[in-house]
C-alpha positions, 0 to 999 in steps of 0.5 A: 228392125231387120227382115228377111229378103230374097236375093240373087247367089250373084247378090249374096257372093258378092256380099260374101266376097266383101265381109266373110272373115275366112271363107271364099262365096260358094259357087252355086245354091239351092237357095239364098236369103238376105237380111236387110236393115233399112233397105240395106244389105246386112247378112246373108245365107246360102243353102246347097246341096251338101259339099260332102258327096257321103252326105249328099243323099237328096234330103239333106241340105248345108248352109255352104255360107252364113256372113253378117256384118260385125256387130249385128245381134240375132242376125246369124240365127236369124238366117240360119233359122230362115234356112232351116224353115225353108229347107223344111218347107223345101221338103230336106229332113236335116239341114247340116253346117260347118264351123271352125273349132275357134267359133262358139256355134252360139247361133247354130245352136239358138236355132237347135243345131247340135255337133254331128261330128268333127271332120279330119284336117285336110290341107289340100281342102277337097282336091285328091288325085281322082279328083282335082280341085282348085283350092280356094284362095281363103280356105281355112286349113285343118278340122271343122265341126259339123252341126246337124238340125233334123226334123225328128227333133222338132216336135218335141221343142215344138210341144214344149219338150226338151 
């Protein structure tokens, strides 16, 4: 049986740097979240401030990073789930988070995420000549769907609606 538990950003980007298919560890948090299975590590969640300055407006947070070991049923909504209860209880309004088109977002939306949006490609990743930025050496070119949770929606589901 897996429980949550808390972890260090040190903890969780090494486990990121170890195991996520497509995507460097992010370089800071809010907060992270571990998932164990008999004392061992097997997915974790990083929850930031939005990457995206238009997004950034002090109530909203990004899960930046969501990496599970292969083959670990429920573990992705699991701690998508743990990262929005906490947002909440942190006292953000709407927690958003990225994919790539190629991946379903079946755990996004097992929690109640749902598309906010597509961005627009992006080969240099976030760097722009007012804004230099290194590119990350696994950074996955091209569009990404945005999924988006406020709490707006919740009561409803929480009152057996929708």
């Amino acid at each position: 049986m897996s429980e949550l538990c808390p972890i260090t950003l040190k903890q969780a980007q090494d486990f990121i740097k170890k195991h996520h298919r497509h995507n460097d560890p992010p370089y800071g948090h809010k907060l992270s979240i571990g998932l164990a299975e008999d004392g061992r590590l097997i997915g974790v969640v990083v929850l930031a401030r939005p990457i995206s300055r238009h997004l950034s407006d002090g109530y909203t947070a990004e899960v930046t990073r969501c990496c599970v070991l292969e083959g670990k049923r429920n573990a992705n909504s699991k701690l998508y789930g743990a990262a929005v209860r906490a947002a909440r209880a942190m006292g953000y309004r709407r927690v958003i988070s990225y994919t790539l088109p190629s991946e379903s977002g079946a755990s996004l939306k097992a929690v109640g995420f749902h598309v906010d949006g597509i961005t627009n490609s992006n080969k240099n990743g976030w760097d722009s000549p007012g804004r230099p930025r290194k590119k990350p050496v696994r950074y996955p070119t091209g569009r990404k769907v945005r999924w988006a949770i406020s709490w707006a929606d919740l009561p409803d589901r929480e009152a057996g609606g929708k």
